[in-house]
HTML snippet that shows the backbone in 3Dmol.js (N, CA, C, O; Angstrom):
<script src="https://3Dmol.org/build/3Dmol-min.js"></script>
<div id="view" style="width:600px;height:400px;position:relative"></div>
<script>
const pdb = `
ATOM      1  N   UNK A   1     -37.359 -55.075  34.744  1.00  0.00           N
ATOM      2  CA  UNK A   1     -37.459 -54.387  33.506  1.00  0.00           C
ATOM      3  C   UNK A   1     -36.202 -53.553  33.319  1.00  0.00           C
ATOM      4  O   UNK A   1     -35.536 -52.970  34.174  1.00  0.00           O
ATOM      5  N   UNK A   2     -36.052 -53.619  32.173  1.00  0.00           N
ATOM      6  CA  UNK A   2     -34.144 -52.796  32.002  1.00  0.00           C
ATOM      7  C   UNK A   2     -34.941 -51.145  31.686  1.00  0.00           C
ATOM      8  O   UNK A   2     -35.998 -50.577  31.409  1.00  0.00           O
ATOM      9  N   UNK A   3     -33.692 -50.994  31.941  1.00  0.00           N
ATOM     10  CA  UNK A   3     -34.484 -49.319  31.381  1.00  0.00           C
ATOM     11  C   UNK A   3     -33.571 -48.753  30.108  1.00  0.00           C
ATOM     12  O   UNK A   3     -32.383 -49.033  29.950  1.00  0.00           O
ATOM     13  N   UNK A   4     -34.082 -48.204  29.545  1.00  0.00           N
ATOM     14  CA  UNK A   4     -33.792 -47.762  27.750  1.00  0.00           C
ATOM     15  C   UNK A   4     -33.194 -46.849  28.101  1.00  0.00           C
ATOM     16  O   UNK A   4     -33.670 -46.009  28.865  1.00  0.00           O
ATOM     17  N   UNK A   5     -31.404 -46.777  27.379  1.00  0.00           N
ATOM     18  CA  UNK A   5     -30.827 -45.820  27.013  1.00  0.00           C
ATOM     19  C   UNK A   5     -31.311 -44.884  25.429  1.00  0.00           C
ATOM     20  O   UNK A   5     -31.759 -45.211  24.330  1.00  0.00           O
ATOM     21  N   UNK A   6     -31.022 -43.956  25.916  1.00  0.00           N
ATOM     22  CA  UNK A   6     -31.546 -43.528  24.573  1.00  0.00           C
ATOM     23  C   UNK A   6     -30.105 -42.689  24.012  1.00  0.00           C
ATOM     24  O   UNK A   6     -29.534 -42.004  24.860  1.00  0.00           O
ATOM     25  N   UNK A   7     -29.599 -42.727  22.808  1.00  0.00           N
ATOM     26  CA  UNK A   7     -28.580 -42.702  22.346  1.00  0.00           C
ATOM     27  C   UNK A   7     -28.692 -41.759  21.366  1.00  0.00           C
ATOM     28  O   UNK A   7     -29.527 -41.881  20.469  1.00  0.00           O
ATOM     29  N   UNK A   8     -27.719 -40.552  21.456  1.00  0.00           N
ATOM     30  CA  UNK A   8     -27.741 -39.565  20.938  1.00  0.00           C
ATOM     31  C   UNK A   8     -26.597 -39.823  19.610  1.00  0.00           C
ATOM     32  O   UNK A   8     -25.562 -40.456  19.400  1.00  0.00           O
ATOM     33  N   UNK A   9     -27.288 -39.131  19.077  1.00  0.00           N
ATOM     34  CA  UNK A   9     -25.950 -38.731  17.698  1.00  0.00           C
ATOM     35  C   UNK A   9     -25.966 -37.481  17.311  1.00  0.00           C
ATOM     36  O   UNK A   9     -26.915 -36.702  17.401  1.00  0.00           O
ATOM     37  N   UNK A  10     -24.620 -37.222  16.756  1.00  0.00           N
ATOM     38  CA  UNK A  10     -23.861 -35.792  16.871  1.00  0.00           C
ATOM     39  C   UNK A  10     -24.716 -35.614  15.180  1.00  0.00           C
ATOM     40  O   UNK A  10     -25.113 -36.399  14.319  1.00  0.00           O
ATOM     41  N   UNK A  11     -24.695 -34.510  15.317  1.00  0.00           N
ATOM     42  CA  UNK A  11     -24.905 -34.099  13.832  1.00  0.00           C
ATOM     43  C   UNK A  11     -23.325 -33.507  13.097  1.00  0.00           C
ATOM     44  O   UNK A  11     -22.434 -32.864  13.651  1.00  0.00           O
ATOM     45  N   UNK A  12     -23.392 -33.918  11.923  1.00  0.00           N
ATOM     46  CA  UNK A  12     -22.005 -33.953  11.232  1.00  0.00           C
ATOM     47  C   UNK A  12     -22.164 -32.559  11.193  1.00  0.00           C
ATOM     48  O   UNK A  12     -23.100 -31.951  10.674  1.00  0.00           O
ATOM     49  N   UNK A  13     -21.188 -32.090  11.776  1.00  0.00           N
ATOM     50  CA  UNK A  13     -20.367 -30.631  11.416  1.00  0.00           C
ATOM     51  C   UNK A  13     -20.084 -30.839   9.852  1.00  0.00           C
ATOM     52  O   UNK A  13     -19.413 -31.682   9.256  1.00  0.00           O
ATOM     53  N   UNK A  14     -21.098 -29.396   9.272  1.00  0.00           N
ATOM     54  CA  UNK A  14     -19.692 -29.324   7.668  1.00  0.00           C
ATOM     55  C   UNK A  14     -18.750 -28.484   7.945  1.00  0.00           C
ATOM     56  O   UNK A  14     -18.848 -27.648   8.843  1.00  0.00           O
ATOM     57  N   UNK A  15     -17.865 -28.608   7.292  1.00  0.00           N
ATOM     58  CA  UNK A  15     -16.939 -27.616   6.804  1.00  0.00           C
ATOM     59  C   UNK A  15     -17.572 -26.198   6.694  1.00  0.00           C
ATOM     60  O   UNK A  15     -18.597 -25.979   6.048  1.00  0.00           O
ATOM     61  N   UNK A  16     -16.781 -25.130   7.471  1.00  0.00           N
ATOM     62  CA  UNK A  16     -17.546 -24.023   6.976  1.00  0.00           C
ATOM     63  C   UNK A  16     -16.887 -23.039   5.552  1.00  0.00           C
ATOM     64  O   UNK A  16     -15.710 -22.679   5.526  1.00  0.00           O
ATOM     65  N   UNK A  17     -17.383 -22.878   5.000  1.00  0.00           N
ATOM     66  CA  UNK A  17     -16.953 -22.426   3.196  1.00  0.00           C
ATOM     67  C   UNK A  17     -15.656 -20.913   3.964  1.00  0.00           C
ATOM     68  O   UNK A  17     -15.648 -19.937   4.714  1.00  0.00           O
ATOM     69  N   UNK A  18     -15.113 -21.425   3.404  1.00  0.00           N
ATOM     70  CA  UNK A  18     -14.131 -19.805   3.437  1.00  0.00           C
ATOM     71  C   UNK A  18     -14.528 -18.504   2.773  1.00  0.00           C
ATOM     72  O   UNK A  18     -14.720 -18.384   1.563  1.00  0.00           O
ATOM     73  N   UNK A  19     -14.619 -17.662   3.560  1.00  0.00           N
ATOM     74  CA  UNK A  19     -15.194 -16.452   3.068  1.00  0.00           C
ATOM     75  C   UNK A  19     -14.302 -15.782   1.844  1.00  0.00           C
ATOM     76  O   UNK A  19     -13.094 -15.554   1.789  1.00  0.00           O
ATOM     77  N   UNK A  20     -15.332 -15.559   0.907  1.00  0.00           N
ATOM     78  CA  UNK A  20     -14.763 -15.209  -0.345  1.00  0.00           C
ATOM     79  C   UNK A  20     -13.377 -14.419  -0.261  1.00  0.00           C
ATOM     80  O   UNK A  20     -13.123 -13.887   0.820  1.00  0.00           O
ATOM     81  N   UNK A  21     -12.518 -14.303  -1.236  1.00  0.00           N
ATOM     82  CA  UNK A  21     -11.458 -13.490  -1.128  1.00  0.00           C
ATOM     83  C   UNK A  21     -12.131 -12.149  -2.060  1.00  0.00           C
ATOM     84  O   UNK A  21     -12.212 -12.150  -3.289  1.00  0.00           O
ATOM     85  N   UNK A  22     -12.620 -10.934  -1.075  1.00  0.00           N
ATOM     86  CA  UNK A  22     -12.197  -9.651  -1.989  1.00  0.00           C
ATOM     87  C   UNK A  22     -11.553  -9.153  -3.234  1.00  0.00           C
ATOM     88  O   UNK A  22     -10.336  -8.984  -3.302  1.00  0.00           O
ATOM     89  N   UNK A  23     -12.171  -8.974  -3.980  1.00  0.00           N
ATOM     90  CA  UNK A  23     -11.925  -8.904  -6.004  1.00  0.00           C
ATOM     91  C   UNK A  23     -10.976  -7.245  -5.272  1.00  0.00           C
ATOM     92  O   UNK A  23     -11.283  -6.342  -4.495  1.00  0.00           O
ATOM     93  N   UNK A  24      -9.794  -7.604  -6.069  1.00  0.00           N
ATOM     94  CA  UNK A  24      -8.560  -6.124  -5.681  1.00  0.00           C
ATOM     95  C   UNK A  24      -9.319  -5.032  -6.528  1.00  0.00           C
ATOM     96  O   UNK A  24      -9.986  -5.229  -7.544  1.00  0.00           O
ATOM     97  N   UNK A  25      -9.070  -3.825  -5.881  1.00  0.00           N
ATOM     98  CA  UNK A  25      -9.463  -2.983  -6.363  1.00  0.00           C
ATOM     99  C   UNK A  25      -8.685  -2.132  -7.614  1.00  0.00           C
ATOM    100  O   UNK A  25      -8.227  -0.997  -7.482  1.00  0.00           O
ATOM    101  N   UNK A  26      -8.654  -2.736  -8.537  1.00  0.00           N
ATOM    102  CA  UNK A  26      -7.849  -2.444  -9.976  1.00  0.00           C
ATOM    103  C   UNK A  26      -7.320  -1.049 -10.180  1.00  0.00           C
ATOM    104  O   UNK A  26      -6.180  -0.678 -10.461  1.00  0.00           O
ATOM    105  N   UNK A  27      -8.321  -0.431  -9.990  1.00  0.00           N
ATOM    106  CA  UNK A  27      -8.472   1.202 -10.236  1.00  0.00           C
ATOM    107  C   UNK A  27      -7.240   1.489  -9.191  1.00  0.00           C
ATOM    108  O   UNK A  27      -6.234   1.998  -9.687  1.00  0.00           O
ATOM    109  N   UNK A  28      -7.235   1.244  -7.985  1.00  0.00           N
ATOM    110  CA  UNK A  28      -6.494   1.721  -6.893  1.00  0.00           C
ATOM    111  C   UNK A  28      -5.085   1.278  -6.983  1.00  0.00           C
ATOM    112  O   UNK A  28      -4.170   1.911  -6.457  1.00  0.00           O
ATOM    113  N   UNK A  29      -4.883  -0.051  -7.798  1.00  0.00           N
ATOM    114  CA  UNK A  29      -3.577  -0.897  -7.771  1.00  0.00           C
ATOM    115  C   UNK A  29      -2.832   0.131  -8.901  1.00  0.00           C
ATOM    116  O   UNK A  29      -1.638   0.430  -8.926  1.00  0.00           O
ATOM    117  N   UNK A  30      -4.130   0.674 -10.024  1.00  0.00           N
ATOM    118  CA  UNK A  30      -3.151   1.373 -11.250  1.00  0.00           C
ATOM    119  C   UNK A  30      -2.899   2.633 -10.780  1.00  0.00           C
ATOM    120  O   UNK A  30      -1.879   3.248 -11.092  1.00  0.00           O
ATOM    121  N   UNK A  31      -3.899   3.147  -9.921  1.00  0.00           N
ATOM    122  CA  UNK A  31      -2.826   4.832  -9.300  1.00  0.00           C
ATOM    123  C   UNK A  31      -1.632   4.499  -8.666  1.00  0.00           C
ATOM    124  O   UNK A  31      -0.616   5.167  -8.855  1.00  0.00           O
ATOM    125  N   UNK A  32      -1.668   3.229  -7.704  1.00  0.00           N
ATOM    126  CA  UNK A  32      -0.241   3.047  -7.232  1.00  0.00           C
ATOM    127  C   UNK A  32       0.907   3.059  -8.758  1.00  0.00           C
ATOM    128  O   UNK A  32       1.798   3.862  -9.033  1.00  0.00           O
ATOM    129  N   UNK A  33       0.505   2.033  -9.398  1.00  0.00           N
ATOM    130  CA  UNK A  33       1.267   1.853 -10.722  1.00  0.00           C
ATOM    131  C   UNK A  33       1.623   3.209 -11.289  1.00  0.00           C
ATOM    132  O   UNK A  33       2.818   3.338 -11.551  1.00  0.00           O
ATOM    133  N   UNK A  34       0.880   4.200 -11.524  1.00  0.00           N
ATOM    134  CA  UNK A  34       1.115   5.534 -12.129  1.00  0.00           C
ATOM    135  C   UNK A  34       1.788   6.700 -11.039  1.00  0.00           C
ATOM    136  O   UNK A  34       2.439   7.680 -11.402  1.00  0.00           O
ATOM    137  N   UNK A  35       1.545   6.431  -9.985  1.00  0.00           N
ATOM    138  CA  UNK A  35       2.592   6.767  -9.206  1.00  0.00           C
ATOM    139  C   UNK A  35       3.770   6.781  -8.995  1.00  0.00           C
ATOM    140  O   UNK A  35       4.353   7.788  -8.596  1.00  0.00           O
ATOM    141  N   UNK A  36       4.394   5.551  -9.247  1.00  0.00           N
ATOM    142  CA  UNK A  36       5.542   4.607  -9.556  1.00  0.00           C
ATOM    143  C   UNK A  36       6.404   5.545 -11.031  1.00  0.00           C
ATOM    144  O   UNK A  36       7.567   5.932 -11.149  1.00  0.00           O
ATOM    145  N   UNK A  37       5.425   5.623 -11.793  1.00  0.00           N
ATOM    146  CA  UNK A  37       5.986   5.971 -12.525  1.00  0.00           C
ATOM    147  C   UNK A  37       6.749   6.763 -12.933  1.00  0.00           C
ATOM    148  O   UNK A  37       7.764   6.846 -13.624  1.00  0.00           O
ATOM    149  N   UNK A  38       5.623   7.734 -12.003  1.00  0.00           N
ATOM    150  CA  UNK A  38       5.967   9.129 -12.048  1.00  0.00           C
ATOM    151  C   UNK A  38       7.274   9.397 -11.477  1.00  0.00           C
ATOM    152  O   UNK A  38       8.088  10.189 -11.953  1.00  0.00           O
ATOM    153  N   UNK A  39       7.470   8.534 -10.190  1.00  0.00           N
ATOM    154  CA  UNK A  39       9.222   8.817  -9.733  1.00  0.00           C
ATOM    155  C   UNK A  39       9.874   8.384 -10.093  1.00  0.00           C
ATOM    156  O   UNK A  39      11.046   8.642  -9.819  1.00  0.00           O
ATOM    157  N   UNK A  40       9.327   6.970 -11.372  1.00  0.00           N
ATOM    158  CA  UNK A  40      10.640   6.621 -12.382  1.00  0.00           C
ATOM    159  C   UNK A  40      11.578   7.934 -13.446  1.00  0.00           C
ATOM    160  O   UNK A  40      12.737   8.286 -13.666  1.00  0.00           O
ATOM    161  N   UNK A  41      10.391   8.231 -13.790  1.00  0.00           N
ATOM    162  CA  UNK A  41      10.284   9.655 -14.564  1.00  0.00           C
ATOM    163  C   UNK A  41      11.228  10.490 -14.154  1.00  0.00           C
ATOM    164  O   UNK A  41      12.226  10.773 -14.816  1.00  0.00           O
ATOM    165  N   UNK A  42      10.827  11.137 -12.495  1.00  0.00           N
ATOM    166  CA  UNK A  42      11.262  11.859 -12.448  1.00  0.00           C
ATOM    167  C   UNK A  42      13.127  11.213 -11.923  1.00  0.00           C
ATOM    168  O   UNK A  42      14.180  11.838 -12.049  1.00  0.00           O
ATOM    169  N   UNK A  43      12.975  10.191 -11.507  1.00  0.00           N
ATOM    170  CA  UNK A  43      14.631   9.968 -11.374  1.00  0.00           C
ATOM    171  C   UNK A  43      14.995   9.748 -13.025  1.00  0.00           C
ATOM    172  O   UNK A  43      15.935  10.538 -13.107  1.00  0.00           O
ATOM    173  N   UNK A  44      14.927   9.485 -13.650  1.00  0.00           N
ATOM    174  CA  UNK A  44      15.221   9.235 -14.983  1.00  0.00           C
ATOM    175  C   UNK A  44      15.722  11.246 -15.506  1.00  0.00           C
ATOM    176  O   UNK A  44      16.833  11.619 -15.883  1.00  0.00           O
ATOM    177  N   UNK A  45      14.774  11.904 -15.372  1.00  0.00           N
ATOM    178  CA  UNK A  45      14.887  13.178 -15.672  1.00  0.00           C
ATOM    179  C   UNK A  45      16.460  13.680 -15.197  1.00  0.00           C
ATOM    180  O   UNK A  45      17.372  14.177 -15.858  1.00  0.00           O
ATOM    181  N   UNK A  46      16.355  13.323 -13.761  1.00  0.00           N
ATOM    182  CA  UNK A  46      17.789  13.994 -12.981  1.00  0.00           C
ATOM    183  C   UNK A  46      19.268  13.386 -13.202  1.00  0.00           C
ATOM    184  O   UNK A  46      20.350  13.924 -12.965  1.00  0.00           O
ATOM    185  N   UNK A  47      19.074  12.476 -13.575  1.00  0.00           N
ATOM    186  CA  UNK A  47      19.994  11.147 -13.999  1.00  0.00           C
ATOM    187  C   UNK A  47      20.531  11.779 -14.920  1.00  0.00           C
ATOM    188  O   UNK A  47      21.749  11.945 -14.861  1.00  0.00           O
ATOM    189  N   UNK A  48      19.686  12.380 -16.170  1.00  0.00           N
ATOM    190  CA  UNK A  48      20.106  12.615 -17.336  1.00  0.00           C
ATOM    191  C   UNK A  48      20.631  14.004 -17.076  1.00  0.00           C
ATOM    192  O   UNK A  48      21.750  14.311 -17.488  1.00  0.00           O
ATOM    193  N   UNK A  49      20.013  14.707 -16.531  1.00  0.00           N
ATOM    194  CA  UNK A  49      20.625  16.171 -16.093  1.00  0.00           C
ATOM    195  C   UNK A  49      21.751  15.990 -15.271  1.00  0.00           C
ATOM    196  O   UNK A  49      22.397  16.990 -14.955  1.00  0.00           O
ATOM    197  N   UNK A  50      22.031  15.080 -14.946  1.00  0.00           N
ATOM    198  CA  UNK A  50      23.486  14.909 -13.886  1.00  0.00           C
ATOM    199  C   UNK A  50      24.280  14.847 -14.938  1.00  0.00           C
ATOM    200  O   UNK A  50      25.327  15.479 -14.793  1.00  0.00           O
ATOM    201  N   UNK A  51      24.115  14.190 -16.159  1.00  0.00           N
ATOM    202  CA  UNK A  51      25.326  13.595 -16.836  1.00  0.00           C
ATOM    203  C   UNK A  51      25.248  14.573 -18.087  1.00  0.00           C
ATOM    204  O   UNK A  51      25.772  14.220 -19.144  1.00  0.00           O
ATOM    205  N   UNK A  52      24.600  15.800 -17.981  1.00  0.00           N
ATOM    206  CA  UNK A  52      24.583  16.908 -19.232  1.00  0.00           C
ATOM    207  C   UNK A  52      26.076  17.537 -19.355  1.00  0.00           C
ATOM    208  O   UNK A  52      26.720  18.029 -18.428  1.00  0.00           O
ATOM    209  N   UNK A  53      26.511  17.398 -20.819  1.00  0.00           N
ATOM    210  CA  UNK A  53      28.246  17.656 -20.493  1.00  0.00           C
ATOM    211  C   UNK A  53      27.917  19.215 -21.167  1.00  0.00           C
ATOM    212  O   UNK A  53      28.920  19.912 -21.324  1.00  0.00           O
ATOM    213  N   UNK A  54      26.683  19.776 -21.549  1.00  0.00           N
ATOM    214  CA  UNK A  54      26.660  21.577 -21.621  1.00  0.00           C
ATOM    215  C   UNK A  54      26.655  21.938 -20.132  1.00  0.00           C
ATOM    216  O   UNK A  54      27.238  22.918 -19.668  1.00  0.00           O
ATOM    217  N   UNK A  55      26.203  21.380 -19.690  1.00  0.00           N
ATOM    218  CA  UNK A  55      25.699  21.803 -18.248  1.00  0.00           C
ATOM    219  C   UNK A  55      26.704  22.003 -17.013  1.00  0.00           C
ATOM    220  O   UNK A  55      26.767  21.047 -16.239  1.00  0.00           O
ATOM    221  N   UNK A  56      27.969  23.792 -16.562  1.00  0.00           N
ATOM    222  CA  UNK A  56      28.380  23.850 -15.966  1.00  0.00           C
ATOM    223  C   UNK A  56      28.423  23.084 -14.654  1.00  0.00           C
ATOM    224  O   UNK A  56      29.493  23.053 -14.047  1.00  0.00           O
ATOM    225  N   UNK A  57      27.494  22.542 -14.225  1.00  0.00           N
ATOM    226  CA  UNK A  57      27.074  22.478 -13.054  1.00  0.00           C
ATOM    227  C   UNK A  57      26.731  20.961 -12.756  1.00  0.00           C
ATOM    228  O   UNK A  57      26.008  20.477 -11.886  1.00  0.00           O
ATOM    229  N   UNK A  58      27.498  20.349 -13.778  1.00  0.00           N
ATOM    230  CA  UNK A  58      26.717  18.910 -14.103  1.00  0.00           C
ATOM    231  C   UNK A  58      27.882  18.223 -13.677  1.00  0.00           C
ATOM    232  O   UNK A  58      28.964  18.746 -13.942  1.00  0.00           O
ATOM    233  N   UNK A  59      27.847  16.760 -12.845  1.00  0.00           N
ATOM    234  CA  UNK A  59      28.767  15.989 -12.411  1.00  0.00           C
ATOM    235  C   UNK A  59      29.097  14.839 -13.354  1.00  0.00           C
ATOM    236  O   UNK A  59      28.397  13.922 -13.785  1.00  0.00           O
ATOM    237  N   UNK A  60      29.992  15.067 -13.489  1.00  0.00           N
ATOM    238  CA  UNK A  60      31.176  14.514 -14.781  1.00  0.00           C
ATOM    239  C   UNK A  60      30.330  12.712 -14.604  1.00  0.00           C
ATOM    240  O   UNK A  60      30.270  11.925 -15.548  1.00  0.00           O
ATOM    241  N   UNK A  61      30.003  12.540 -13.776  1.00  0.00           N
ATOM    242  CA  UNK A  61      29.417  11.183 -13.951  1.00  0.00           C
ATOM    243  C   UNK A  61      29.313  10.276 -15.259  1.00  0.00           C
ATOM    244  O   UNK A  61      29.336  11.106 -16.168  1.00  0.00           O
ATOM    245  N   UNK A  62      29.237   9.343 -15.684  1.00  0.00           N
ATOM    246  CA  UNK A  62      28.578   8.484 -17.002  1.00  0.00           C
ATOM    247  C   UNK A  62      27.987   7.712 -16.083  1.00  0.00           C
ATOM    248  O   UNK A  62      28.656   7.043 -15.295  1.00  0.00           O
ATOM    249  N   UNK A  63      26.540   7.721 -16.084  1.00  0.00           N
ATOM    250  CA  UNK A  63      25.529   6.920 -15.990  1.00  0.00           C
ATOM    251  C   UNK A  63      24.849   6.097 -17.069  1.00  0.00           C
ATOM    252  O   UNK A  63      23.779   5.571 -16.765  1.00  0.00           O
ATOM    253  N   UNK A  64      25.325   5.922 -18.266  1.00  0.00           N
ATOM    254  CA  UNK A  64      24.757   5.537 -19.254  1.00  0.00           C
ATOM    255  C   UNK A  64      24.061   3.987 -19.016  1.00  0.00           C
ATOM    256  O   UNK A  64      22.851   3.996 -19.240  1.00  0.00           O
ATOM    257  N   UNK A  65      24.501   2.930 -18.686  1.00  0.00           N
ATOM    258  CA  UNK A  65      24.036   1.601 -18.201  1.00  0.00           C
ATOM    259  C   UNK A  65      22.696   1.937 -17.333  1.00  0.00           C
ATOM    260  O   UNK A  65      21.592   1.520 -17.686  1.00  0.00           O
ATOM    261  N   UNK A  66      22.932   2.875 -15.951  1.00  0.00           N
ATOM    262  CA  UNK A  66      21.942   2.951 -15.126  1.00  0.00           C
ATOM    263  C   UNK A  66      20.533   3.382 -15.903  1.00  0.00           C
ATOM    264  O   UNK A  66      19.476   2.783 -15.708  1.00  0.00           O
ATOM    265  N   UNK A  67      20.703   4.720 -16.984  1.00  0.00           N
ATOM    266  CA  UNK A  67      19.900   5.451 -17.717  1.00  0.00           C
ATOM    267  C   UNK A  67      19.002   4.157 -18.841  1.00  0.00           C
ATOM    268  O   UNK A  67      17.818   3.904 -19.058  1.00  0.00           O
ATOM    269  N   UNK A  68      20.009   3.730 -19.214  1.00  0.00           N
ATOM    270  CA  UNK A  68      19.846   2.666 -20.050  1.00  0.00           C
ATOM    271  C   UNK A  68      18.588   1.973 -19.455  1.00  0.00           C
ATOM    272  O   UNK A  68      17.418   2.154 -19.790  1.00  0.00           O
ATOM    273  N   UNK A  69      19.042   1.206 -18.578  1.00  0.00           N
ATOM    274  CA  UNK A  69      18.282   0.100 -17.596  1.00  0.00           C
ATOM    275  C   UNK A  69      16.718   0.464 -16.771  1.00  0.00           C
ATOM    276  O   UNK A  69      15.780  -0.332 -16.743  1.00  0.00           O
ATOM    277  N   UNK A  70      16.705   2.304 -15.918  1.00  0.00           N
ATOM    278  CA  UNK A  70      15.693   2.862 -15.973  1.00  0.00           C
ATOM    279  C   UNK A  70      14.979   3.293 -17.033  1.00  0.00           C
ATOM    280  O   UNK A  70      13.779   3.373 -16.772  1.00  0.00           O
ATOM    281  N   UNK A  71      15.201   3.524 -17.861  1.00  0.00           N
ATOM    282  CA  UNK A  71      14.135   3.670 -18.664  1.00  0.00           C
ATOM    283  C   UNK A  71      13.600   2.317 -19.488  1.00  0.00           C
ATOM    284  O   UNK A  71      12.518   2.329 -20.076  1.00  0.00           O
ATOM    285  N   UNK A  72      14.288   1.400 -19.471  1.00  0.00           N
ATOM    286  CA  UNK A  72      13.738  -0.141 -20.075  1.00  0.00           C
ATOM    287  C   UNK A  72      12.547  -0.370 -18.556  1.00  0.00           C
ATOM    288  O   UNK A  72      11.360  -0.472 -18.865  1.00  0.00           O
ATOM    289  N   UNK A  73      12.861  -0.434 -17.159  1.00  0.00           N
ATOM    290  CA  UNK A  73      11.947  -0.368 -16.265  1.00  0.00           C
ATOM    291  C   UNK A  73      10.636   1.191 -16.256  1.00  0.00           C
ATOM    292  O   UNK A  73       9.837   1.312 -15.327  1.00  0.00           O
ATOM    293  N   UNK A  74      10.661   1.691 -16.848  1.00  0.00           N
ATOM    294  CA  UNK A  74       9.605   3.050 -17.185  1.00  0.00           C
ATOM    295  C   UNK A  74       8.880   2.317 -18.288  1.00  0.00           C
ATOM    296  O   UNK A  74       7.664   2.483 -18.385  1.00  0.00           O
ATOM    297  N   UNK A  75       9.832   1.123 -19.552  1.00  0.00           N
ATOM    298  CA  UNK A  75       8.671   1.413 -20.541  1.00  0.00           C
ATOM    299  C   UNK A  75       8.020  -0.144 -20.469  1.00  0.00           C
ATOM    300  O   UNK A  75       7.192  -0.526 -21.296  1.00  0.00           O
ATOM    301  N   UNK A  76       8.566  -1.079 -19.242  1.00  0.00           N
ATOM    302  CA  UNK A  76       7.722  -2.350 -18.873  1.00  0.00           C
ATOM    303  C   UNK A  76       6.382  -1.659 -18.267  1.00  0.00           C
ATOM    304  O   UNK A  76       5.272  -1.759 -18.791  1.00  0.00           O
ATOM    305  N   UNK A  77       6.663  -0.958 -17.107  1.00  0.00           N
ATOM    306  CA  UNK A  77       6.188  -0.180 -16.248  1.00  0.00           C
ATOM    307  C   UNK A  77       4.534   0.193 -16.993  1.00  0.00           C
ATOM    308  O   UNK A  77       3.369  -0.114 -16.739  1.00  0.00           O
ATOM    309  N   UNK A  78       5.198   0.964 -17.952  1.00  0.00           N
ATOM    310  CA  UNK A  78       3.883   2.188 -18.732  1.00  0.00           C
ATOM    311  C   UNK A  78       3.696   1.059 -19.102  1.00  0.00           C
ATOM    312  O   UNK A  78       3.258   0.742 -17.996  1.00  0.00           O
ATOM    313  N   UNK A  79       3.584  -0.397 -19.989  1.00  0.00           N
ATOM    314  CA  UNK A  79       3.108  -1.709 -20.924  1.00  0.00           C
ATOM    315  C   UNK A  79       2.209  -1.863 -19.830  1.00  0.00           C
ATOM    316  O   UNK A  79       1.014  -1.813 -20.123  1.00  0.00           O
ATOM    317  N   UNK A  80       2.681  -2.137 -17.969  1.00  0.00           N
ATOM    318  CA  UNK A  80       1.734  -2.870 -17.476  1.00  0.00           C
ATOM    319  C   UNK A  80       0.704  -1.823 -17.311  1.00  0.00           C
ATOM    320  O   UNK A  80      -0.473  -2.161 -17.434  1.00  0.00           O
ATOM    321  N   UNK A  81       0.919  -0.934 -17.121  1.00  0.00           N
ATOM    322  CA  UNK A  81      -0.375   0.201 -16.369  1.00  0.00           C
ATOM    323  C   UNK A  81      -1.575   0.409 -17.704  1.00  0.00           C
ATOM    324  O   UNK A  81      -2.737   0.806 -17.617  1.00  0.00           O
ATOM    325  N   UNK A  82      -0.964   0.071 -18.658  1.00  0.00           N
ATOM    326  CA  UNK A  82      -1.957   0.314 -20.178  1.00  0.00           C
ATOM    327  C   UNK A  82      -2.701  -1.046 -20.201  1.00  0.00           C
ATOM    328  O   UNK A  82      -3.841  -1.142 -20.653  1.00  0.00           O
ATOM    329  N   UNK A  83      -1.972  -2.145 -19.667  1.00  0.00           N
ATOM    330  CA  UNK A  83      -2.634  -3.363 -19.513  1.00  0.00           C
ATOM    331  C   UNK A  83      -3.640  -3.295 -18.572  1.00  0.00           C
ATOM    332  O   UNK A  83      -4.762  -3.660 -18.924  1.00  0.00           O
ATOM    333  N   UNK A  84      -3.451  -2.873 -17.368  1.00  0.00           N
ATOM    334  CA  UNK A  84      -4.462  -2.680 -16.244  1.00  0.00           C
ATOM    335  C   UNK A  84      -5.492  -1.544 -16.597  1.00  0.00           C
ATOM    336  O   UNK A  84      -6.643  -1.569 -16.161  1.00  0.00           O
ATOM    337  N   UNK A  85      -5.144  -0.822 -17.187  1.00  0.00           N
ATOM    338  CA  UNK A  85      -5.981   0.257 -17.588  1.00  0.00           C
ATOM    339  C   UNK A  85      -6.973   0.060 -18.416  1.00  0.00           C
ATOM    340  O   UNK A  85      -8.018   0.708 -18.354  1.00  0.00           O
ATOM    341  N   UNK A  86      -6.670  -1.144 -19.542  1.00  0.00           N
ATOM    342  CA  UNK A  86      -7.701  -2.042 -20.162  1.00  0.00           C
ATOM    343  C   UNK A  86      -8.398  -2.871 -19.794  1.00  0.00           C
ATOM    344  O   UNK A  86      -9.232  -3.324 -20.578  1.00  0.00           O
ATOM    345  N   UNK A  87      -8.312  -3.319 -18.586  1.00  0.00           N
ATOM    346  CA  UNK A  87      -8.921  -3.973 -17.888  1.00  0.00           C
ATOM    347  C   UNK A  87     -10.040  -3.122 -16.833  1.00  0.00           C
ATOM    348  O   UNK A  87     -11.230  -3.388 -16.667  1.00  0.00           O
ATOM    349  N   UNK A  88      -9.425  -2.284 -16.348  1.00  0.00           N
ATOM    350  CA  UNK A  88     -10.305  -1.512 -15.663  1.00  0.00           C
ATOM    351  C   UNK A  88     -11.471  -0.308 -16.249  1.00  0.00           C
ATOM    352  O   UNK A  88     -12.189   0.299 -15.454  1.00  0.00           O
ATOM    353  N   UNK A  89     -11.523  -0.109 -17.539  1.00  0.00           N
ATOM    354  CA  UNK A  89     -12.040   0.387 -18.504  1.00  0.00           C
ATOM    355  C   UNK A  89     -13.597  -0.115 -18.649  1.00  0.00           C
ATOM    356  O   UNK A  89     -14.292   0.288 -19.582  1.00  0.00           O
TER     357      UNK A  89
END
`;
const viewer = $3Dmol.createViewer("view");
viewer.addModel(pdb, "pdb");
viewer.setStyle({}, {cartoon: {color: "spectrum"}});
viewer.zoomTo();
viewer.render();
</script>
């Protein structure tokens, strides 16, 4: 008499699902954003006070391009944070 193998089968492994990706915390991304700003601001402020020609004390500098260029980055800047801010609303 033969004797009976008995024959196993694997059970199919699935795929295991990737754990969700974490929704960003909006609120937290726009204080960074308004943060940002604020030291755009404030370098923008000193920039302009460097190049005050009343101002004894002021270094003959022309920054005008740089001034120019920071404040075009201050008013993308404030567009996105009003965008996020509508969103997080």
């Amino acid at each position: 008499m033969a004797k009976s193998k008995s024959i196993r089968t694997r059970k199919s492994v699935k795929p295991s699902r990737p754990e969700p990706t974490p929704k960003p915390d909006l609120a937290e991304i726009l204080g960074r954003f308004t943060d940002a700003l604020s030291m755009f601001h404030c370098v923008a402020r000193a920039l302009a006070e460097r190049q005050d020609p009343h101002d004894a004390d002021s270094d003959p500098v022309k920054l005008g391009d740089e001034l120019v260029t920071l404040n075009q980055a201050i008013a993308v800047l404030t567009a996105a944070i009003n965008a996020l801010d509508g969103v997080t609303a």
